[in-house]
ZAMI-446433 format. One record per residue (C-alpha): residue number from 1; residue in one letter; y, x, z. Coordinates in Angstrom, 1 decimal, decimal comma. Layout:
<lumtis>
LUMTI   num   residu       c2       c1       c3
LUMTI   NUM        A        Y        X        Z
...
</lumtis>
This chain:
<lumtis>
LUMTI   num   residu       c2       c1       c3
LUMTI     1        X      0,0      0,0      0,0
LUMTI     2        X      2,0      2,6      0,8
LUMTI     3        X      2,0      4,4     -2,0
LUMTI     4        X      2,6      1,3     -4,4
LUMTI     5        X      5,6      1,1     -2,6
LUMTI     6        X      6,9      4,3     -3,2
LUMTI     7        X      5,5      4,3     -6,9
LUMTI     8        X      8,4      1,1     -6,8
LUMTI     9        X     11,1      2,9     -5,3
LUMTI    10        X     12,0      5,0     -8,2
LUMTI    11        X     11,7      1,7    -10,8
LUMTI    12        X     14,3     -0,4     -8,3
LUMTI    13        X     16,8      2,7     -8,0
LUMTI    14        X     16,9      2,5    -11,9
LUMTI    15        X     17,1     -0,9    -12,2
LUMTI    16        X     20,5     -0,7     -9,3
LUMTI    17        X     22,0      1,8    -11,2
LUMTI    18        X     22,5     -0,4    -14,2
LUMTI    19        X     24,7     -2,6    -12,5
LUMTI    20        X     28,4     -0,9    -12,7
LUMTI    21        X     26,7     -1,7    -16,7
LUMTI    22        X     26,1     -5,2    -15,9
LUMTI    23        X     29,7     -5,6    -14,8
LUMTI    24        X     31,7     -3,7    -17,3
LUMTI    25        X     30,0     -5,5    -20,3
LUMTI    26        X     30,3     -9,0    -18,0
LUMTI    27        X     34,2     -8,4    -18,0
LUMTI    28        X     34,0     -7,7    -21,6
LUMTI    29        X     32,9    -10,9    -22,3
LUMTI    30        X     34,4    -13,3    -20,1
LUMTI    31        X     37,8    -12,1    -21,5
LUMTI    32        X     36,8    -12,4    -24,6
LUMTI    33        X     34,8    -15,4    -25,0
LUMTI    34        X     36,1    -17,0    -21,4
LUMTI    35        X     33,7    -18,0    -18,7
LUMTI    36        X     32,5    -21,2    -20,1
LUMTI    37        X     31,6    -19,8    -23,9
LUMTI    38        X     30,2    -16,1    -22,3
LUMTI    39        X     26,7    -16,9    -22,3
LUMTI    40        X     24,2    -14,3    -19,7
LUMTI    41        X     22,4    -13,4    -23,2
LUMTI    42        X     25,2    -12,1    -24,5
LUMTI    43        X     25,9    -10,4    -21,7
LUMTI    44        X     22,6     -8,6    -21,1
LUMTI    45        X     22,3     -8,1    -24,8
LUMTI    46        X     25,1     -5,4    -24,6
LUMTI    47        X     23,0     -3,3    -21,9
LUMTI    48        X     20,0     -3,8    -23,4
LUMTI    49        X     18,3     -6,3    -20,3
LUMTI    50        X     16,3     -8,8    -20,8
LUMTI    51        X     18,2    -12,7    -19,1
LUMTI    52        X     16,2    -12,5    -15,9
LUMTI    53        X     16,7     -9,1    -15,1
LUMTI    54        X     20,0     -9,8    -14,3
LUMTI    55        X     19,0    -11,8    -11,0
LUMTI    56        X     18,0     -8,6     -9,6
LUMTI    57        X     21,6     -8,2     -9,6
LUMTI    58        X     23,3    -11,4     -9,5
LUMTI    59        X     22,4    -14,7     -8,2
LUMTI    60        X     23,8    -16,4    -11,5
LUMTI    61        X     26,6    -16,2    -13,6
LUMTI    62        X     29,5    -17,6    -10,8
LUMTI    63        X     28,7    -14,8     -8,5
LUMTI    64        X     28,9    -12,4    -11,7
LUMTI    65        X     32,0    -13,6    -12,3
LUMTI    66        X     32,8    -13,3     -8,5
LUMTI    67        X     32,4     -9,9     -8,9
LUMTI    68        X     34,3     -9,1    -12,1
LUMTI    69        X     37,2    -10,8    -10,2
LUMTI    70        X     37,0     -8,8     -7,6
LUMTI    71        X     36,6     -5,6     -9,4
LUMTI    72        X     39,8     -6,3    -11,4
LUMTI    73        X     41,6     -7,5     -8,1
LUMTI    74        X     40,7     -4,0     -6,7
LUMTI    75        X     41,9     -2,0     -9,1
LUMTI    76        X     45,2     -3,5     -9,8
LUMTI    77        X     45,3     -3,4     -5,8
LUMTI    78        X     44,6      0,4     -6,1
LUMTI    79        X     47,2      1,0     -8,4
LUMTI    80        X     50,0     -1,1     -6,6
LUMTI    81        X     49,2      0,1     -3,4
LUMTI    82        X     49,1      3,9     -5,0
LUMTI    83        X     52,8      3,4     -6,3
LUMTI    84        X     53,7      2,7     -2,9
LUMTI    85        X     52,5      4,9     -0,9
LUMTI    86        X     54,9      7,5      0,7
LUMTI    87        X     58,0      5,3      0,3
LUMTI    88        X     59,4      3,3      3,3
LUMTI    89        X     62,6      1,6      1,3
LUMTI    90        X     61,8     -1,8      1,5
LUMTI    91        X     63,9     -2,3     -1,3
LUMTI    92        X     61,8      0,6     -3,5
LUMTI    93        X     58,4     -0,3     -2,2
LUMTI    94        X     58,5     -4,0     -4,1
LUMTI    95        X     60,1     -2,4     -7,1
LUMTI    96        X     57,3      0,2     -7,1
LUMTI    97        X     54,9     -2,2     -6,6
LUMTI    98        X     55,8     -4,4     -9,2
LUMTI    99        X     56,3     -1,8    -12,1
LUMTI   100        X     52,9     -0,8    -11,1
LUMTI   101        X     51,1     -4,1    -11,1
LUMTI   102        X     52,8     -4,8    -14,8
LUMTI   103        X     51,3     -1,6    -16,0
LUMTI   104        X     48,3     -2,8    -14,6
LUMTI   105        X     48,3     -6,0    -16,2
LUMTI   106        X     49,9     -4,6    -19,5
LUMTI   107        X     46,7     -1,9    -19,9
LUMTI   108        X     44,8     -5,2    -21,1
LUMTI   109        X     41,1     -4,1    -19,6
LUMTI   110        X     39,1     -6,4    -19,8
LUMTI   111        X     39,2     -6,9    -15,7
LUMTI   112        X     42,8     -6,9    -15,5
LUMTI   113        X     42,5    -10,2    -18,1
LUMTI   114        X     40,0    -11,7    -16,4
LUMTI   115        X     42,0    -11,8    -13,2
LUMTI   116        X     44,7    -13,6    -15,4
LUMTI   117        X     43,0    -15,9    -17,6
LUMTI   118        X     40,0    -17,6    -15,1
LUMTI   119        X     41,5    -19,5    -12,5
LUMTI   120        X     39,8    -20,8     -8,8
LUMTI   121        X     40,3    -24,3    -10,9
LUMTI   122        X     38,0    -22,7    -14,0
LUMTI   123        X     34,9    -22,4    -11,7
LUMTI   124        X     34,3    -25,4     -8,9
LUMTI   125        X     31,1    -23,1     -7,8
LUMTI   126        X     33,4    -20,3     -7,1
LUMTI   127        X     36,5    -21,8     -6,0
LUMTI   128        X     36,5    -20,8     -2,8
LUMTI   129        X     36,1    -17,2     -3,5
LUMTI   130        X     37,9    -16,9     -6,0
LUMTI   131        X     41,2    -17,9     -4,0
LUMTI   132        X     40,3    -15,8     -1,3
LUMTI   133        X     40,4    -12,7     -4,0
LUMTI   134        X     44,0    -13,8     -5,1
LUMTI   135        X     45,1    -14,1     -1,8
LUMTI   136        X     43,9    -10,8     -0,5
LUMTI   137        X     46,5     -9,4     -3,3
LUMTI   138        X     49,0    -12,1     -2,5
LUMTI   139        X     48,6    -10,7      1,2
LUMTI   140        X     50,0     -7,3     -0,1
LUMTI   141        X     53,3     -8,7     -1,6
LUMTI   142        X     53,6    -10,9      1,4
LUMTI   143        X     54,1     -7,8      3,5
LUMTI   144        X     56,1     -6,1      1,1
LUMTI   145        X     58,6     -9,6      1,1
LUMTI   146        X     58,5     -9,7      4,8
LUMTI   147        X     60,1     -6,3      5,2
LUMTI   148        X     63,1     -6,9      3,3
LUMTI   149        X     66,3     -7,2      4,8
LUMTI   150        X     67,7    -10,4      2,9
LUMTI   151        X     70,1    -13,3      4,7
LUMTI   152        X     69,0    -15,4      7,6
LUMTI   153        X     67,2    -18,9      5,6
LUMTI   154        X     65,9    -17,0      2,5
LUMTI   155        X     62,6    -18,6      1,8
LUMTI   156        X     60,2    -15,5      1,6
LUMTI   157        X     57,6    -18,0      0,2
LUMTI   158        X     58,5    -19,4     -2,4
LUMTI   159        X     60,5    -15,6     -3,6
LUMTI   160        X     56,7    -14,3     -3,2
LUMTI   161        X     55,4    -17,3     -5,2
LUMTI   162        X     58,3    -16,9     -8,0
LUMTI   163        X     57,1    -13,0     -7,9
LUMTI   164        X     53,5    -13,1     -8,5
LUMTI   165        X     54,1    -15,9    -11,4
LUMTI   166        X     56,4    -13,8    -13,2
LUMTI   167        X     54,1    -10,4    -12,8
LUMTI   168        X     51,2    -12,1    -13,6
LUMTI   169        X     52,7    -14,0    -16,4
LUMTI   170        X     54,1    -10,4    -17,7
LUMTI   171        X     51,2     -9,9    -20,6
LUMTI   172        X     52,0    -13,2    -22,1
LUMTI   173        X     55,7    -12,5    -22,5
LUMTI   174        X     56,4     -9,0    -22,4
LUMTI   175        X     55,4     -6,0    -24,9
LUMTI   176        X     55,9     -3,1    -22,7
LUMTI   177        X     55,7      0,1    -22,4
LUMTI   178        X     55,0      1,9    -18,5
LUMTI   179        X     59,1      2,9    -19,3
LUMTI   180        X     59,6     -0,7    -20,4
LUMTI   181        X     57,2     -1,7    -17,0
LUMTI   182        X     59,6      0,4    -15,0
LUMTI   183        X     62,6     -0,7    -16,1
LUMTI   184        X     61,9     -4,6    -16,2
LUMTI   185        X     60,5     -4,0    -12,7
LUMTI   186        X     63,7     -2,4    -11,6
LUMTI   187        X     65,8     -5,5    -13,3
LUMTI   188        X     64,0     -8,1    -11,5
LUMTI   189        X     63,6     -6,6     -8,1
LUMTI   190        X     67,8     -6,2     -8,5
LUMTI   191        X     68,3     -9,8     -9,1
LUMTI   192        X     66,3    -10,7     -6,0
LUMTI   193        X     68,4     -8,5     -4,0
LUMTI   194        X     71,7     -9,2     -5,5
LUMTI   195        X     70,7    -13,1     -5,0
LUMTI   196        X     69,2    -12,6     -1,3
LUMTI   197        X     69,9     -9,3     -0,1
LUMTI   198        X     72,1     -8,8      3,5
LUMTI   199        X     75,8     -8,4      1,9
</lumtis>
């Protein structure tokens, strides 16, 4: 028994390590085809699995997208959070992060348009998840609006809300360059604190 189980061992580690594939190929087509149309088939096709092995991996195709999701909400967490780093301007630390999370966005991987284009409403399974995700990044830019200095009755909630729409919206409307990411990041953050900042 023992050594059938070790003659599995090696088999399973192979089988794990095709994952990251899994994902990258999932991402691939979700924001290509969307959730509904992406089919597991196709999917598996691309990494050369047969349908069911991909339960070894995922439960079914919600939690696949669960994790595509997240793996896009990480990295464009990363790279906010990266930009960041080291400053302590309030002022500079949203303008940062938002030039940051428009370059994100604007490098069209497949993750990063997943993120945009599937919504908590797309997938009734995965609703729940899938909010939590988005608010784990709103979480970030709530922090970030929270520390600036801006008059007494400025609602911090709905500036936050307006925020996130307008960088998330940012690949539909703007053709931009990480220059162009910079400097339209540097417009907007202005006009918030032109329009709220302390005089």
């Amino acid at each position: 028994m023992a050594a059938r189980a070790a003659g599995r061992a090696p088999a399973r580690k192979r089988a794990d390590s095709r994952a990251p594939q899994v994902l990258e190929r999932a991402a691939e087509c979700f924001a290509r085809k969307g959730f509904e149309a992406a089919s597991i088939r196709d999917i598996v096709r691309a990494v050369g699995m047969l349908p069911g092995s991909l339960y070894s991996h995922f439960e079914n195709k919600d939690a696949l997208l669960v994790a595509v999701y997240e793996e896009g909400v990480r990295r464009i967490m990363a790279r906010v959070e990266g930009a960041i780093d080291g400053h302590t301007d309030p002022w500079v630390r949203l303008e940062r992060a938002c030039a940051a999370h428009i370059q994100a966005l604007a490098s069209r991987t497949a993750f990063a348009q997943v993120v945009v284009r599937v919504g908590p409403a797309d997938v009734p399974a995965a609703r729940g998840r899938l909010i939590g995700l988005r608010e784990s990044c709103e979480a970030l830019y709530r922090g970030l609006i929270d520390a600036l200095p801006v008059r007494e009755g400025t609602d911090r909630r709905a500036m936050r809300l307006m925020l996130l729409g307008a960088l998330n919206w940012s690949p539909v409307w703007l053709r931009t360059s990480p220059g162009a990411a910079t400097a339209f990041a540097a417009a907007f953050v202005g006009f918030l604190r032109d329009g709220a900042g302390r005089e």
